[in-house]
N, CA, C and O atoms as CSV, one atom per row, in Angstrom:
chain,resi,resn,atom,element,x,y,z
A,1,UNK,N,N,109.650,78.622,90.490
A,1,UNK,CA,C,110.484,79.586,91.163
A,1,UNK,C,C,110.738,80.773,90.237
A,1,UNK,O,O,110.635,81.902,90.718
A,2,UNK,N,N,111.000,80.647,89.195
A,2,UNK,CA,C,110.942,81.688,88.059
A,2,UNK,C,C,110.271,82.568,88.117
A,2,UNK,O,O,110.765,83.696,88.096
A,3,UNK,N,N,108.758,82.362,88.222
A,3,UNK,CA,C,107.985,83.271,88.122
A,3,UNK,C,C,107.488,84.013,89.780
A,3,UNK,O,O,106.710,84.957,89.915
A,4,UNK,N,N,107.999,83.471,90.583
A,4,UNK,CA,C,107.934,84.069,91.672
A,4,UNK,C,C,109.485,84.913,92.447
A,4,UNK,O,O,109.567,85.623,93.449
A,5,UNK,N,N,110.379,84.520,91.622
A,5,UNK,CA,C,111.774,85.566,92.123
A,5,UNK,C,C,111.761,86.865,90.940
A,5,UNK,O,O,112.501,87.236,90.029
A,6,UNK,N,N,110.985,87.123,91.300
A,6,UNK,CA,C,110.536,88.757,90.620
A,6,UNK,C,C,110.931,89.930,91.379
A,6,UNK,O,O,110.890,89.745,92.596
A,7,UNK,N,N,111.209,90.793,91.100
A,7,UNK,CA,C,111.704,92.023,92.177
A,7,UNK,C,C,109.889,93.069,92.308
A,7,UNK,O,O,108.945,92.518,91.742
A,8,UNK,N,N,109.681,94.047,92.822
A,8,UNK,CA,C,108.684,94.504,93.229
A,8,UNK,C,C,108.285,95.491,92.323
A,8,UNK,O,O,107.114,95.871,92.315
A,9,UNK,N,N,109.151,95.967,91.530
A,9,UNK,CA,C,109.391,96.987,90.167
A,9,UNK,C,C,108.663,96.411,89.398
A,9,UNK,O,O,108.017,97.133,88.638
A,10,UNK,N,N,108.492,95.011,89.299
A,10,UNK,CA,C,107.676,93.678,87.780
A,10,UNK,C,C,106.467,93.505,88.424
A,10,UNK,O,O,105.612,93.546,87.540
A,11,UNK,N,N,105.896,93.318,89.598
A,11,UNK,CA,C,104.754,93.345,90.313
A,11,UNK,C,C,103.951,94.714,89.860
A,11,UNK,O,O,104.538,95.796,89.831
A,12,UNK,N,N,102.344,94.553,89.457
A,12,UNK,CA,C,101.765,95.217,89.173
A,12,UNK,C,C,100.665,94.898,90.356
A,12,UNK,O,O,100.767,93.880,91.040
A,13,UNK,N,N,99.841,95.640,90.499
A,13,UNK,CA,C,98.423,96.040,91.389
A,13,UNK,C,C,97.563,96.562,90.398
A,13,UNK,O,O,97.997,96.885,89.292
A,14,UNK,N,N,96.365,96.670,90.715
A,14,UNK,CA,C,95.093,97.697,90.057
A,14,UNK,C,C,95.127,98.679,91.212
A,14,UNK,O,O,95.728,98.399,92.249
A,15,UNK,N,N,94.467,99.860,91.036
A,15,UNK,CA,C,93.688,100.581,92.201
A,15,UNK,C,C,92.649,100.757,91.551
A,15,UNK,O,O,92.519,101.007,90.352
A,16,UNK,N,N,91.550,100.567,92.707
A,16,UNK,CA,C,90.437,100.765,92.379
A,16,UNK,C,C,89.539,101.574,93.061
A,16,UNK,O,O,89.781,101.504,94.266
A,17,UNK,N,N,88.572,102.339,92.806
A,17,UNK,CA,C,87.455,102.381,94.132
A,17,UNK,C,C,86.634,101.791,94.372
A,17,UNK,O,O,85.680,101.646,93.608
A,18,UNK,N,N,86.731,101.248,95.523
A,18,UNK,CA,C,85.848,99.989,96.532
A,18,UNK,C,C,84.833,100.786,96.852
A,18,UNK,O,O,83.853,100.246,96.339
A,19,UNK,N,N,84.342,102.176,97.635
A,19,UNK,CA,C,83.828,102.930,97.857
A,19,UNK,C,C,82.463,102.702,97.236
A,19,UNK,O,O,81.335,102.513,97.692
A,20,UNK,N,N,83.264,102.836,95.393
A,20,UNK,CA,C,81.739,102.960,94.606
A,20,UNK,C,C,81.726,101.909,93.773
A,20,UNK,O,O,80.685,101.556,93.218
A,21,UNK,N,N,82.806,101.335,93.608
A,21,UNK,CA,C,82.982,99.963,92.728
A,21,UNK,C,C,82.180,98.783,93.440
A,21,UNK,O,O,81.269,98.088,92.989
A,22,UNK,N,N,82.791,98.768,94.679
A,22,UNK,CA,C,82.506,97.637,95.360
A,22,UNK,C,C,81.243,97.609,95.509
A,22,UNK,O,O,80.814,96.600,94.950
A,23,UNK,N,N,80.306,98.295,96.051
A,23,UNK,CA,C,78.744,98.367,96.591
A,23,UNK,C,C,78.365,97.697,95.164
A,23,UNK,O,O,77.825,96.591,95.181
A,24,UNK,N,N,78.616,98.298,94.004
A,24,UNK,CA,C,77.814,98.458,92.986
A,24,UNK,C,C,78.179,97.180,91.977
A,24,UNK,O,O,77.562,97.030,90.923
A,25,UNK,N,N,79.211,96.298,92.386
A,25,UNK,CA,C,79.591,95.212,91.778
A,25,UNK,C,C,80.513,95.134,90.023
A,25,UNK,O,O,80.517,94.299,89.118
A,26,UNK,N,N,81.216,96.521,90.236
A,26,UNK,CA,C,81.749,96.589,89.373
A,26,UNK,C,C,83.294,96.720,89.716
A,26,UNK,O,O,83.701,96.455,90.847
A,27,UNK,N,N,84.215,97.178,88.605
A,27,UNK,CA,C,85.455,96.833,88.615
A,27,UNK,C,C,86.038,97.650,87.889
A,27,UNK,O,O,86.176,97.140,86.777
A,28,UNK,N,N,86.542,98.861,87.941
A,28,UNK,CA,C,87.167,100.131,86.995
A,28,UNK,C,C,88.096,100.071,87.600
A,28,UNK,O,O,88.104,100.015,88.829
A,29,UNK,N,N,89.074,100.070,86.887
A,29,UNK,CA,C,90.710,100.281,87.347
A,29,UNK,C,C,91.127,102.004,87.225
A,29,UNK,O,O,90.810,102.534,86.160
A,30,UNK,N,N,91.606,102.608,87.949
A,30,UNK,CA,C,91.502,104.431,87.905
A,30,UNK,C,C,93.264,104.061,87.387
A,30,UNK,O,O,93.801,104.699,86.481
A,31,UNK,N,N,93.853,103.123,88.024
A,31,UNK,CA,C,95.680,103.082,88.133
A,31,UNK,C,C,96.146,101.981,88.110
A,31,UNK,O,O,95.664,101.213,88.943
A,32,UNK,N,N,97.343,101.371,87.109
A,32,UNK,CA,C,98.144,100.211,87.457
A,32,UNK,C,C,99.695,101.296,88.594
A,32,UNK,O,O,100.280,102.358,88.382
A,33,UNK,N,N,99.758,100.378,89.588
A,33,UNK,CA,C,101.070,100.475,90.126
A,33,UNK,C,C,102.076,99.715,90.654
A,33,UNK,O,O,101.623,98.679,91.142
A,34,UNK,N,N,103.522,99.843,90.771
A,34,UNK,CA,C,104.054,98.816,90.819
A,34,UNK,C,C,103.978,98.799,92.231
A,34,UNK,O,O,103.560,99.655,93.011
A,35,UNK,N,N,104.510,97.542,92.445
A,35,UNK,CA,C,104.752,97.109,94.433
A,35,UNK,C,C,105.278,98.062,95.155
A,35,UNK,O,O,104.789,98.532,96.183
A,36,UNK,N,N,106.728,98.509,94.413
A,36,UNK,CA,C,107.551,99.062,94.492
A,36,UNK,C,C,107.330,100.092,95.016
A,36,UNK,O,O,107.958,100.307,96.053
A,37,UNK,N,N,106.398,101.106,94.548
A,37,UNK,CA,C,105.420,102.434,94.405
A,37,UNK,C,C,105.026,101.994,95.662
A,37,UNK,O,O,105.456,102.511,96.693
A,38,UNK,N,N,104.226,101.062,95.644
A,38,UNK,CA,C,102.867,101.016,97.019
A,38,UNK,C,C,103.895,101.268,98.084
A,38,UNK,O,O,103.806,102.139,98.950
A,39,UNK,N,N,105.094,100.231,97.897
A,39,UNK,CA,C,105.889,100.439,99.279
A,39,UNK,C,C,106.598,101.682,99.763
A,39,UNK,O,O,107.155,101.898,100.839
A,40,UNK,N,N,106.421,102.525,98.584
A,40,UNK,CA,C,107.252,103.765,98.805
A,40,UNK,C,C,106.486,104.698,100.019
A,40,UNK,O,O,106.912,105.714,100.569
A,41,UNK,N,N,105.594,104.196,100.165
A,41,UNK,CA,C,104.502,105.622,100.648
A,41,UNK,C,C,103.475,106.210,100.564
A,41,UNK,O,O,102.614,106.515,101.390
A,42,UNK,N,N,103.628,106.413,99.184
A,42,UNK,CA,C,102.681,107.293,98.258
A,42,UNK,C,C,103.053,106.828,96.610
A,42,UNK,O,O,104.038,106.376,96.027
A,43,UNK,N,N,101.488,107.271,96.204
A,43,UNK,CA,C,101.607,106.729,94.659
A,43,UNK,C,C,100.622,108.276,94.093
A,43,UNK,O,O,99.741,108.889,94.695
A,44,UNK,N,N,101.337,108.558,92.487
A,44,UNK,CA,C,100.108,109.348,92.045
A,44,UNK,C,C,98.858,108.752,91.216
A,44,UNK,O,O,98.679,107.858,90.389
A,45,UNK,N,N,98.217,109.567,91.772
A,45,UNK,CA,C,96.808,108.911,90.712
A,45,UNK,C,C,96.264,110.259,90.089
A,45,UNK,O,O,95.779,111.111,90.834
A,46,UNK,N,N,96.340,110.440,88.809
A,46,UNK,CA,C,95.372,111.771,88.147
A,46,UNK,C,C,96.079,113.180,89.213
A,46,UNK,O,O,95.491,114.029,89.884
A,47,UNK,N,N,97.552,112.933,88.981
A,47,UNK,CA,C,98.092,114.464,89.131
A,47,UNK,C,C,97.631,114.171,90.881
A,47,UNK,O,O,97.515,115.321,91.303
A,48,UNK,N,N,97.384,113.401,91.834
A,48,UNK,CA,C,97.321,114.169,92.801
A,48,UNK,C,C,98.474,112.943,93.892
A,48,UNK,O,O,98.509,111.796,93.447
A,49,UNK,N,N,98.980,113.100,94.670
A,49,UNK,CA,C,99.656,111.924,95.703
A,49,UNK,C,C,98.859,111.631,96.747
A,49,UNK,O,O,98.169,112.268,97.543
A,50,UNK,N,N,99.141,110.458,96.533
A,50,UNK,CA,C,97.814,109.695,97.570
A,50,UNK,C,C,98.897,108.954,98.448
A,50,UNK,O,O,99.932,108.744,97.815
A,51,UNK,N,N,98.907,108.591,99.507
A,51,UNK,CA,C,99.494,107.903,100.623
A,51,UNK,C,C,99.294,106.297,100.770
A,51,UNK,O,O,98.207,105.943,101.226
A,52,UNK,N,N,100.023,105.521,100.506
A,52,UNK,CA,C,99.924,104.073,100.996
A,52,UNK,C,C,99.974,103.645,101.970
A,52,UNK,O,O,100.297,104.551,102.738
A,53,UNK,N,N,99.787,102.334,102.724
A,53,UNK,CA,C,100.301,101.277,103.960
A,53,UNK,C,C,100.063,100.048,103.863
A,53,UNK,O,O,98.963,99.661,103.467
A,54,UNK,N,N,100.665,99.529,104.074
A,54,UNK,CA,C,100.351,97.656,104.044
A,54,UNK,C,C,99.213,97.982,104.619
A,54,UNK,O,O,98.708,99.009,105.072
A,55,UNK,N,N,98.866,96.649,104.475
A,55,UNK,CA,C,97.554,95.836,105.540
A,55,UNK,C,C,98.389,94.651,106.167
A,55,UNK,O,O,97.690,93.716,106.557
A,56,UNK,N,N,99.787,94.507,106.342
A,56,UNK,CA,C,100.702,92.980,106.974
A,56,UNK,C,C,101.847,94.214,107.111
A,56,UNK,O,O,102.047,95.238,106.458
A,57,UNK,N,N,102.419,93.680,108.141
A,57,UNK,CA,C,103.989,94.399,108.723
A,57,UNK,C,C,104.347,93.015,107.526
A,57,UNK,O,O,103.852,91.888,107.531
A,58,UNK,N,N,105.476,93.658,106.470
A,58,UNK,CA,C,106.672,93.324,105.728
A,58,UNK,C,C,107.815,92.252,106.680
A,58,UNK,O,O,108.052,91.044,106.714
A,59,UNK,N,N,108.351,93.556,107.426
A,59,UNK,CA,C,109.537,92.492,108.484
A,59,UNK,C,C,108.915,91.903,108.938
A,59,UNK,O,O,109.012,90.891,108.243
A,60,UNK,N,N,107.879,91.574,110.062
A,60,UNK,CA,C,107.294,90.934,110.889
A,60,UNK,C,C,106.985,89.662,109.548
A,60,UNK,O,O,107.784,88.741,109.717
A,61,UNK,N,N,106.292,89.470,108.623
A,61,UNK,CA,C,106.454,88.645,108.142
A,61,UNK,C,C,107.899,87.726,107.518
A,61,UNK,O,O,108.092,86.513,107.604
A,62,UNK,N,N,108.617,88.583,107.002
A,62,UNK,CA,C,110.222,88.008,106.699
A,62,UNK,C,C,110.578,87.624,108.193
A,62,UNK,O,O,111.338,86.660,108.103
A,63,UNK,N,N,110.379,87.933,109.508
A,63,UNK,CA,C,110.943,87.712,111.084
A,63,UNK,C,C,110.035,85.860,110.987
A,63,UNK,O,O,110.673,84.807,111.003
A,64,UNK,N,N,109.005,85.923,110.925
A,64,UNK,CA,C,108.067,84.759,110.435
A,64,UNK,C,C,109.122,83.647,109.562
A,64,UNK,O,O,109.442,82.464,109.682
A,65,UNK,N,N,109.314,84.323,109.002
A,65,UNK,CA,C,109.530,83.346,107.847
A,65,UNK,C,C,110.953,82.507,108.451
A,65,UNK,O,O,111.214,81.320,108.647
A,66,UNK,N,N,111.557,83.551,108.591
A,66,UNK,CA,C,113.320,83.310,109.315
A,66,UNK,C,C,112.754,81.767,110.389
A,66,UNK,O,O,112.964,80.555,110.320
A,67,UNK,N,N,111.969,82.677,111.315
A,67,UNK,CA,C,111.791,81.460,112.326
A,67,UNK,C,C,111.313,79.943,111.611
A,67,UNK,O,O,111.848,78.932,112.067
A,68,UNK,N,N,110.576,79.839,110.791
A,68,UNK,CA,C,109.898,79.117,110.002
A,68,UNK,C,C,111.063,78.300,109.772
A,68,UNK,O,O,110.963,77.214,110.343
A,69,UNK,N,N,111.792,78.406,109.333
A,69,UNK,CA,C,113.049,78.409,108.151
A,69,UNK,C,C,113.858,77.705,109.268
A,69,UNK,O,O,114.266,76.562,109.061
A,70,UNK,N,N,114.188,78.518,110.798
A,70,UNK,CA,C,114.717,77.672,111.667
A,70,UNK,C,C,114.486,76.233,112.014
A,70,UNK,O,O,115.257,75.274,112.026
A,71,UNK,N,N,113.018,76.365,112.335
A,71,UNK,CA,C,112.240,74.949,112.589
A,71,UNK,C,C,112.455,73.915,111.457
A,71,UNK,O,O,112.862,72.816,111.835
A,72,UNK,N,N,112.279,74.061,110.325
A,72,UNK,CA,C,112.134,73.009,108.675
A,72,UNK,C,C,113.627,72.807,109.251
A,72,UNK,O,O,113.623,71.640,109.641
A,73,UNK,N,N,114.941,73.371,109.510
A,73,UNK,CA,C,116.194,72.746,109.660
A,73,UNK,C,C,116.235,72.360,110.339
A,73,UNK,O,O,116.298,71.180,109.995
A,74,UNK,N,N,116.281,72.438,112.211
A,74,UNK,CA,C,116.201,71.928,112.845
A,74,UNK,C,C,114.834,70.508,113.609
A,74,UNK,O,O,114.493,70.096,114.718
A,75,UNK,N,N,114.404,70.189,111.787
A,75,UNK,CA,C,113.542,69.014,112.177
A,75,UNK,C,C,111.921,69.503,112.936
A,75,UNK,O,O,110.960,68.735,112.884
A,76,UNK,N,N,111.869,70.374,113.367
A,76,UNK,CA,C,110.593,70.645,114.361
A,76,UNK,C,C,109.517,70.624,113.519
A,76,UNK,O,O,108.536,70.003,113.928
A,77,UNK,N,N,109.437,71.257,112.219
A,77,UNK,CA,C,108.340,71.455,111.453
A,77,UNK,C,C,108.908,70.385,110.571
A,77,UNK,O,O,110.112,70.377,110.316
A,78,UNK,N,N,108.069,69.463,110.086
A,78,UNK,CA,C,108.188,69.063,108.194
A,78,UNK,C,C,107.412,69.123,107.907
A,78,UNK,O,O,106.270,69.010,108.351
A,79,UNK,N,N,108.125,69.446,106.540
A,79,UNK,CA,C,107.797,68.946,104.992
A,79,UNK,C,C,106.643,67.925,104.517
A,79,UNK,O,O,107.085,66.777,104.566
A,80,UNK,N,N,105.546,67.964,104.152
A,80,UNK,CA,C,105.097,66.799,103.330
A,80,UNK,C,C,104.990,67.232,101.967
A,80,UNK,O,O,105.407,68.263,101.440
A,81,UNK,N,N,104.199,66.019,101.373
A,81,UNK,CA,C,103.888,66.486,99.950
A,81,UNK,C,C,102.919,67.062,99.962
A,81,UNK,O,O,102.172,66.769,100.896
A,82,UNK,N,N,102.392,68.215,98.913
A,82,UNK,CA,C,101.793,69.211,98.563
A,82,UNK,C,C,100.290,68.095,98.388
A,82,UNK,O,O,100.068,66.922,98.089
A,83,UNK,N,N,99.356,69.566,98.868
A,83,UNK,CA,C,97.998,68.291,98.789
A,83,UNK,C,C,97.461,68.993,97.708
A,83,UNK,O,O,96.545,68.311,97.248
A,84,UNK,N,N,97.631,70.294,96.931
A,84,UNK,CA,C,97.550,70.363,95.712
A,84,UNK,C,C,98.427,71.570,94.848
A,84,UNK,O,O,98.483,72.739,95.230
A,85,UNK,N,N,98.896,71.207,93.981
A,85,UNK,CA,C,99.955,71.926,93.418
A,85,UNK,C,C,99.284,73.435,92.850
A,85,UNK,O,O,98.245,73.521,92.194
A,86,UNK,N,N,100.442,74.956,93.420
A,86,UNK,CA,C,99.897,75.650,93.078
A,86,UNK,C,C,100.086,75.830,91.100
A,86,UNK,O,O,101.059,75.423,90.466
A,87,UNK,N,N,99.119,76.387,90.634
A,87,UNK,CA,C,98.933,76.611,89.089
A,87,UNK,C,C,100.006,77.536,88.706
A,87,UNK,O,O,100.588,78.416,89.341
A,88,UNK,N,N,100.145,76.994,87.178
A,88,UNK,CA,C,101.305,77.777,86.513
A,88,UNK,C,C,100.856,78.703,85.701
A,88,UNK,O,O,99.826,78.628,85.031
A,89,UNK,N,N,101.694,79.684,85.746
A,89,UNK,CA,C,101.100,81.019,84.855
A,89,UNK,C,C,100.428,79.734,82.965
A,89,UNK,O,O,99.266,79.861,82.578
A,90,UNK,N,N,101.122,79.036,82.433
A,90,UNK,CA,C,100.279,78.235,81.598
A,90,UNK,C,C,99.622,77.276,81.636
A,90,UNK,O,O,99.489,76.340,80.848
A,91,UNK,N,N,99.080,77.563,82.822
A,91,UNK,CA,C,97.614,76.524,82.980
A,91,UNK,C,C,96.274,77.272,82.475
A,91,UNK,O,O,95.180,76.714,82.554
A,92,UNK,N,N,96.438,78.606,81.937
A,92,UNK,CA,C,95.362,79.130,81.731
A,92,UNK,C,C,94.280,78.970,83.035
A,92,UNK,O,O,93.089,78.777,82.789
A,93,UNK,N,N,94.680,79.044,84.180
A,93,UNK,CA,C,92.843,78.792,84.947
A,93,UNK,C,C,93.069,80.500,85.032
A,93,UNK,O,O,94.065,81.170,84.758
A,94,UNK,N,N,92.019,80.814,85.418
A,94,UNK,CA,C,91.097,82.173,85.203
A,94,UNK,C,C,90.151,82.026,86.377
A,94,UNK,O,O,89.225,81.227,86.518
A,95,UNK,N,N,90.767,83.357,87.513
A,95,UNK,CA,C,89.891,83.340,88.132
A,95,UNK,C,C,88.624,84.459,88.098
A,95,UNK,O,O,88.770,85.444,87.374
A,96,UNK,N,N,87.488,84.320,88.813
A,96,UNK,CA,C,86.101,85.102,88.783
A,96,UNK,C,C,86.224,85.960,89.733
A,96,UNK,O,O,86.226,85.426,90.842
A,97,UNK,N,N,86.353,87.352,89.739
A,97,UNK,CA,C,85.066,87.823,91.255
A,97,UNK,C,C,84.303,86.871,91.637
A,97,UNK,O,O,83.599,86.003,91.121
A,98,UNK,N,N,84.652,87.291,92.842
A,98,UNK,CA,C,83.468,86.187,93.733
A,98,UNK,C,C,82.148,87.612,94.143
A,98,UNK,O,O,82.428,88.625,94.785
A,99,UNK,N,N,80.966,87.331,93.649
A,99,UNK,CA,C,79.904,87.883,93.643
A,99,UNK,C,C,78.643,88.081,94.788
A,99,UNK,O,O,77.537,87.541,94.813
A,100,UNK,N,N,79.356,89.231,95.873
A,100,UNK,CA,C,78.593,88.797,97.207
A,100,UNK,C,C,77.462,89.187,97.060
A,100,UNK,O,O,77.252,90.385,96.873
A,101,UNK,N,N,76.205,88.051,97.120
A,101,UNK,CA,C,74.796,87.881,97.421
A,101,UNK,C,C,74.200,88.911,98.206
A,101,UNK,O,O,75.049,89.332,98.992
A,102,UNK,N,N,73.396,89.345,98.303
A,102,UNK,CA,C,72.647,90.813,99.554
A,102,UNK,C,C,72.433,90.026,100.654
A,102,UNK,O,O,72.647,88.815,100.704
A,103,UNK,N,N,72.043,90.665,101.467
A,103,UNK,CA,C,71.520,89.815,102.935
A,103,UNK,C,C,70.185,90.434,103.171
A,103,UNK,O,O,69.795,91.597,103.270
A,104,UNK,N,N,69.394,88.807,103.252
A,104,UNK,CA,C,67.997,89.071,102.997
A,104,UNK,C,C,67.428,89.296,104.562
A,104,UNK,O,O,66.239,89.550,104.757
């Protein structure tokens, strides 16, 4: 729980370009920004303001969750045990790009 009751200010992102990064299977970071930033709107990158948006409605997910939250109390949904525990920032695992193949 520690490491996930973080405020959005401690959350970092990369930006990248997918455009020319992605085709070409590489990975240049142009910007770190915080959550915080993304949610504002707009973020700068190299002196210029660029415009943000989710890709998930925010409330609509917290509206999710609420209901969620109803059901686990009122019995409708349970609880089991975890079928595998998520990793701790000191587990060291390290994840890869996943490296998409061409289509032959």
């Amino acid at each position: 729980v520690k490491y996930t009751a973080i405020s959005d200010e401690e959350i970092f992102a990369s930006v990248v370009d997918y455009s020319r990064d992605y085709p070409e299977g590489k990975h240049s970071i142009i910007a770190e920004v915080s959550y915080k930033e993304l949610k504002s709107g707009q973020i700068k990158i190299k002196g210029k303001i660029v415009p943000t948006a989710s890709l998930s409605s925010y409330w609509r997910a917290k509206e999710i969750a609420e209901i969620l939250k109803d059901w686990i109390k009122k019995g409708k949904f349970l609880l089991g045990e975890p079928t595998e525990l998520i990793p701790s920032v000191k587990s060291n695992i390290h994840f890869r790009p996943l490296n998409e193949r061409p289509v032959k």
